[in-house]
N, CA, C and O atoms as a GROMACS GRO file, in nm:
protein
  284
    1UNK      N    1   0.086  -0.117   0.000
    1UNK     CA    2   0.000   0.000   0.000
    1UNK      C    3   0.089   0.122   0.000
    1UNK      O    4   0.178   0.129   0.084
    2UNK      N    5   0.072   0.208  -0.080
    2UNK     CA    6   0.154   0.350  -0.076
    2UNK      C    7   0.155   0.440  -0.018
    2UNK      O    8   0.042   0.414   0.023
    3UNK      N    9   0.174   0.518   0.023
    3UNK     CA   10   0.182   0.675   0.146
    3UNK      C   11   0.035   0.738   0.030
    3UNK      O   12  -0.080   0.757   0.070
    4UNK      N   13   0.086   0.759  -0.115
    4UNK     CA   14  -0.017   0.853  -0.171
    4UNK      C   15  -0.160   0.778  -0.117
    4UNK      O   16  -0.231   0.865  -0.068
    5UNK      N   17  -0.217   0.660  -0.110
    5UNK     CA   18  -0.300   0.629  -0.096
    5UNK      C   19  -0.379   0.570   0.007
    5UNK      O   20  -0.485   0.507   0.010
    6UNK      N   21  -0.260   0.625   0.123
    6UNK     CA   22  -0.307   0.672   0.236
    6UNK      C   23  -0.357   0.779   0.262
    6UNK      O   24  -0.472   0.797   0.301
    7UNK      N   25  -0.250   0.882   0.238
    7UNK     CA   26  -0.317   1.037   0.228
    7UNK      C   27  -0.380   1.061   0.156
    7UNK      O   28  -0.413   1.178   0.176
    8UNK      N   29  -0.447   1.007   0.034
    8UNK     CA   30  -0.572   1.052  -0.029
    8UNK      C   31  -0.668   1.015   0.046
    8UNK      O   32  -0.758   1.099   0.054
    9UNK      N   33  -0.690   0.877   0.131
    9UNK     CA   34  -0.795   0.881   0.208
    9UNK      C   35  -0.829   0.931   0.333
    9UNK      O   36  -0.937   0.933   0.391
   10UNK      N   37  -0.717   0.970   0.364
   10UNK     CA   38  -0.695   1.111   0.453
   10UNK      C   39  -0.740   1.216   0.459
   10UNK      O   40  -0.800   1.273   0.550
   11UNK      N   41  -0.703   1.258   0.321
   11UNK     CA   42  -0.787   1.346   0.285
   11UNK      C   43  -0.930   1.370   0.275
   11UNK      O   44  -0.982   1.469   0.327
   12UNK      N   45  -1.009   1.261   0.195
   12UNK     CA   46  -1.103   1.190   0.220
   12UNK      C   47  -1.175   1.194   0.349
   12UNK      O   48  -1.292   1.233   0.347
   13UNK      N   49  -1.120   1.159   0.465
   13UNK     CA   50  -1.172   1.133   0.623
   13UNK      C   51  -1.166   1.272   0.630
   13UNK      O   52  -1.277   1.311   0.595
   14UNK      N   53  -1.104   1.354   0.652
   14UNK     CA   54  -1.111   1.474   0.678
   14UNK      C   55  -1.218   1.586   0.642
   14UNK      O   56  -1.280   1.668   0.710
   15UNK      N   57  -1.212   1.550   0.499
   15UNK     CA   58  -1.357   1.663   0.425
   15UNK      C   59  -1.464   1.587   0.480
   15UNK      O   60  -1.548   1.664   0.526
   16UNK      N   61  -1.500   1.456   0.495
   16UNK     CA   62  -1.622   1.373   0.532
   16UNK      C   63  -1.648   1.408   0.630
   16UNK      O   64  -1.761   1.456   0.636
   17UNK      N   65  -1.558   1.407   0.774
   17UNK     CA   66  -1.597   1.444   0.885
   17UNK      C   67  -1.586   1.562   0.940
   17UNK      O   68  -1.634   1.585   1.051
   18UNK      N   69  -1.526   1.646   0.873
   18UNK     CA   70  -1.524   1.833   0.924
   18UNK      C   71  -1.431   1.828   0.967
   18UNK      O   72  -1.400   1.946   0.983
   19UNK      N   73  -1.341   1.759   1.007
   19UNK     CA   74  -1.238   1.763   1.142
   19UNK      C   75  -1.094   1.730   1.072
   19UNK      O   76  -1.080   1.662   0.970
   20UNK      N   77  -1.006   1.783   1.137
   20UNK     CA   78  -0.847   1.763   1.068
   20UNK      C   79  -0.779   1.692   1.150
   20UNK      O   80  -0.720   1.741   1.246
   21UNK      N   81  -0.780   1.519   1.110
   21UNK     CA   82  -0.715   1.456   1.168
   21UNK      C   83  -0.577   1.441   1.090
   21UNK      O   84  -0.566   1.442   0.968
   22UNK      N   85  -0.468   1.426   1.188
   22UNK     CA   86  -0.366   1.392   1.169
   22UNK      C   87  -0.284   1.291   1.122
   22UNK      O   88  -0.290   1.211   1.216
   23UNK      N   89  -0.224   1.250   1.051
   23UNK     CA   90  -0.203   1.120   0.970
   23UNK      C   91  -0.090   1.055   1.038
   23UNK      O   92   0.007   1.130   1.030
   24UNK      N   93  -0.062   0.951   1.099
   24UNK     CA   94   0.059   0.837   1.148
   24UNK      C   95   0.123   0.894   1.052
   24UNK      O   96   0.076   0.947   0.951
   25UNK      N   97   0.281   0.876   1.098
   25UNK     CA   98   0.414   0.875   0.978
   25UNK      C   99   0.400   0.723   0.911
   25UNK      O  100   0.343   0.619   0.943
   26UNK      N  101   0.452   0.751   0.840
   26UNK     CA  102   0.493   0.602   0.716
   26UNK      C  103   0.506   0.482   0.836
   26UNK      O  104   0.438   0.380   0.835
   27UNK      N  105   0.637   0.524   0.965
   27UNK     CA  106   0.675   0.416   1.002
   27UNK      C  107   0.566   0.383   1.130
   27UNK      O  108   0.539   0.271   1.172
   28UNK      N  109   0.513   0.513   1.181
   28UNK     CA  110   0.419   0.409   1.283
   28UNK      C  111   0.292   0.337   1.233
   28UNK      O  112   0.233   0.254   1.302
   29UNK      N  113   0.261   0.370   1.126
   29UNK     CA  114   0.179   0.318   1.036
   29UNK      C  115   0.220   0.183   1.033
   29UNK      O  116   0.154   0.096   1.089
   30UNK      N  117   0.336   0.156   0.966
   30UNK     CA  118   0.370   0.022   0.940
   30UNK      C  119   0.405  -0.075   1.032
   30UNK      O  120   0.397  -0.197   1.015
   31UNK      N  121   0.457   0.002   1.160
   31UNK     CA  122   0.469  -0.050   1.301
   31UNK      C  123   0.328  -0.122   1.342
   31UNK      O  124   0.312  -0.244   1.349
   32UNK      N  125   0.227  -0.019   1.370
   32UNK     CA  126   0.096  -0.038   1.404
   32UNK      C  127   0.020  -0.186   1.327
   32UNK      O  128  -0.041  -0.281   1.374
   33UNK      N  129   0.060  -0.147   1.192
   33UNK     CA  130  -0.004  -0.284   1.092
   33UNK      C  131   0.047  -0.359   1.168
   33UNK      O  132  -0.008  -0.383   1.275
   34UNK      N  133   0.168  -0.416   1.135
   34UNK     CA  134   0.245  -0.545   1.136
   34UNK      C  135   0.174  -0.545   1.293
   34UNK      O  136   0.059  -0.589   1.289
   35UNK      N  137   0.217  -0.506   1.420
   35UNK     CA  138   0.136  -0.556   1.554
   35UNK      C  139   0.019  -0.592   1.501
   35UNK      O  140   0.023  -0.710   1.464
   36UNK      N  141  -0.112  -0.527   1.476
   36UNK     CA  142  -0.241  -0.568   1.441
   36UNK      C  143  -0.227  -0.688   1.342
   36UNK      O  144  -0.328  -0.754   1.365
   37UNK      N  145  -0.177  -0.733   1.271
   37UNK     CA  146  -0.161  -0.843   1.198
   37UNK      C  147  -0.136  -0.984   1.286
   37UNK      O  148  -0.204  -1.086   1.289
   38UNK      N  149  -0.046  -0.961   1.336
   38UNK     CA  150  -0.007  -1.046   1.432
   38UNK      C  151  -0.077  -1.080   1.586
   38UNK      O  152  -0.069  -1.187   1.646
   39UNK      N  153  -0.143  -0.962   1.629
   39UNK     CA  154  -0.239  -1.010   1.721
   39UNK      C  155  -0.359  -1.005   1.709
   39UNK      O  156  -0.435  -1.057   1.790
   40UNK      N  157  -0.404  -0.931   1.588
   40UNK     CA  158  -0.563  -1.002   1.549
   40UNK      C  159  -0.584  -1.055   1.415
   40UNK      O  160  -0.690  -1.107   1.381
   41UNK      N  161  -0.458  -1.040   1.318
   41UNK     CA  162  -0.517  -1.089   1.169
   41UNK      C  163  -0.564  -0.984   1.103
   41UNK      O  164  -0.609  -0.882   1.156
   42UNK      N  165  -0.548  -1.015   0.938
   42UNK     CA  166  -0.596  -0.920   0.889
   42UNK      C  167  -0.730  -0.976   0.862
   42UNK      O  168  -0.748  -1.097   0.874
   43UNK      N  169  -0.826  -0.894   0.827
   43UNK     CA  170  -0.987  -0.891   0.813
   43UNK      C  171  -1.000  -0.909   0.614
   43UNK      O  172  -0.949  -0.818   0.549
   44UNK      N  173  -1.059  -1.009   0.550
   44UNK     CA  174  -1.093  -0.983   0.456
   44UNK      C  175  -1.062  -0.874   0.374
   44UNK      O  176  -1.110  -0.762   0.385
   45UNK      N  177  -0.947  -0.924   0.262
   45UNK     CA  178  -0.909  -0.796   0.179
   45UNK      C  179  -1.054  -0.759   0.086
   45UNK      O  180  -1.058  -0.660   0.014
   46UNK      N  181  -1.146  -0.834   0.096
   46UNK     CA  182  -1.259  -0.820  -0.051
   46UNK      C  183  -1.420  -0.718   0.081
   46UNK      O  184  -1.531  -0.675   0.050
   47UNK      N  185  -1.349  -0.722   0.213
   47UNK     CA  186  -1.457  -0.658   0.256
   47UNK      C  187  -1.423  -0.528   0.318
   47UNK      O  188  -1.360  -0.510   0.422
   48UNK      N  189  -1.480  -0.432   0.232
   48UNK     CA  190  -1.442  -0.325   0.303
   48UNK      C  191  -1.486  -0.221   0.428
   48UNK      O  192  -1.430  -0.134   0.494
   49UNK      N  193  -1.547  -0.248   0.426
   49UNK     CA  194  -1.592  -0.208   0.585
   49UNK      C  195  -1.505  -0.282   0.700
   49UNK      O  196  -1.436  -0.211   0.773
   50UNK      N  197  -1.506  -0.387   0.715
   50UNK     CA  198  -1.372  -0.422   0.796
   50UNK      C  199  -1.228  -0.368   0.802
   50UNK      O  200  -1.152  -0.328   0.892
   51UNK      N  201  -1.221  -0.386   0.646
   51UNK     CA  202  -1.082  -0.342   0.632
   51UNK      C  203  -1.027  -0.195   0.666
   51UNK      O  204  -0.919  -0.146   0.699
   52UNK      N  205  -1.201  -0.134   0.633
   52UNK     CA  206  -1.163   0.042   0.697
   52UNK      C  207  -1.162   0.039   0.880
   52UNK      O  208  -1.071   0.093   0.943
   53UNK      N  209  -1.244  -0.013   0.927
   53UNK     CA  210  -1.216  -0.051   1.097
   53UNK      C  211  -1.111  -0.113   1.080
   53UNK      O  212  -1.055  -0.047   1.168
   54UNK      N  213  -1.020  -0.190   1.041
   54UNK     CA  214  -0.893  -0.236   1.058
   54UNK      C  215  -0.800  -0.100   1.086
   54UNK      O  216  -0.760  -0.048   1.191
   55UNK      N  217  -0.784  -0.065   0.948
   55UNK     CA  218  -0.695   0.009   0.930
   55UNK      C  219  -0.674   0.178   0.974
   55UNK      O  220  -0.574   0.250   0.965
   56UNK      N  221  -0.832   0.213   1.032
   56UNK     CA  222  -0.851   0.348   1.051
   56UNK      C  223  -0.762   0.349   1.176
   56UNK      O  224  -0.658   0.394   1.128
   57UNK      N  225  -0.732   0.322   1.332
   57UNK     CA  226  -0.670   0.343   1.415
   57UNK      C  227  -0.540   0.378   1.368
   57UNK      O  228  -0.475   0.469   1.420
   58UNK      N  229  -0.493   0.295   1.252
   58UNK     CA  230  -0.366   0.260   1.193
   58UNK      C  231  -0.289   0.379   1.140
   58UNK      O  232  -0.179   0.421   1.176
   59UNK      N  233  -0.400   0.439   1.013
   59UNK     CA  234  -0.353   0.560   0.969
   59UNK      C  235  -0.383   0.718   1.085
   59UNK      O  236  -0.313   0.819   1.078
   60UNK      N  237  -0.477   0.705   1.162
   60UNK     CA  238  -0.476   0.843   1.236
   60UNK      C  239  -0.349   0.850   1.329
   60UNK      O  240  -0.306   0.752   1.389
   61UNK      N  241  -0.297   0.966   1.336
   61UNK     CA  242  -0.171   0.970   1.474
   61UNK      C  243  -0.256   0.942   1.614
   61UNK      O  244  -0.213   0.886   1.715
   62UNK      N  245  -0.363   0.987   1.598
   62UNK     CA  246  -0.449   0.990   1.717
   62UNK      C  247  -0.611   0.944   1.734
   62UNK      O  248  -0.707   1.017   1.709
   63UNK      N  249  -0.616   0.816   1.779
   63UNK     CA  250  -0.744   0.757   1.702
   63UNK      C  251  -0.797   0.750   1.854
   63UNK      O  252  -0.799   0.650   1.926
   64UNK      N  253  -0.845   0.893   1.886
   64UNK     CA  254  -0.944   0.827   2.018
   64UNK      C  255  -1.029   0.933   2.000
   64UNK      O  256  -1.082   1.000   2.088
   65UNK      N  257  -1.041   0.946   1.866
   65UNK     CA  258  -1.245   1.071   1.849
   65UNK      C  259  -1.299   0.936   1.832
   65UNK      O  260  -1.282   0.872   1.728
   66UNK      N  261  -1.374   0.886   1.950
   66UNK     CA  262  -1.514   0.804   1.879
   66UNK      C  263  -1.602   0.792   1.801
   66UNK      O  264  -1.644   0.685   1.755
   67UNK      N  265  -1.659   0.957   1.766
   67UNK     CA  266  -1.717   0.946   1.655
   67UNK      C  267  -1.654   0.920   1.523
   67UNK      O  268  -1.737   0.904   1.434
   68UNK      N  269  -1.560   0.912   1.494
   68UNK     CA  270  -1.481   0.910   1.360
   68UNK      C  271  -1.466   0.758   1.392
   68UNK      O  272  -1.524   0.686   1.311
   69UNK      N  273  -1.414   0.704   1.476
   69UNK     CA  274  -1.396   0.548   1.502
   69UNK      C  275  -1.502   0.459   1.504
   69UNK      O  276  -1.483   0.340   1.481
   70UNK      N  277  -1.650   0.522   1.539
   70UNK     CA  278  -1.711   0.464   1.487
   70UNK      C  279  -1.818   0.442   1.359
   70UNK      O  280  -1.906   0.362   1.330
   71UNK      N  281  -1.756   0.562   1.298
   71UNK     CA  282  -1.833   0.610   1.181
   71UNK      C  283  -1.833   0.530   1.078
   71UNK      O  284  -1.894   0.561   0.976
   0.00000   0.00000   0.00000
């Protein structure tokens, strides 16, 4: 997966929800995956709604707005 296509959906989360969240660097991003892989698995690459609850904690620097976490 690429940085651009992280931050496009970054971008994305941001205009959707009004709010300017902050994006993980490249490496805690990739830090964060690899742990979540390893202690829960990845979720269905063909379903996306999982895969966005997977990965949303992943890409924010700061994933404790609930409403965005559970949106």
């Amino acid at each position: 997966m690429g940085s651009s296509g992280i931050g496009c959906k970054h971008r994305h989360l941001n205009a959707d929800t009004g709010h300017l969240h902050a994006q993980a660097s490249r490496e805690e991003f990739q830090m964060r995956l690899v742990r979540a892989e390893e202690n829960e698995g990845l979720p269905p690459l063909d379903d996306e709604k999982l895969m966005a609850r997977f990965l949303l904690p992943k890409v924010l620097r700061d994933a404790t707005d609930l409403v965005v976490m559970q949106g």
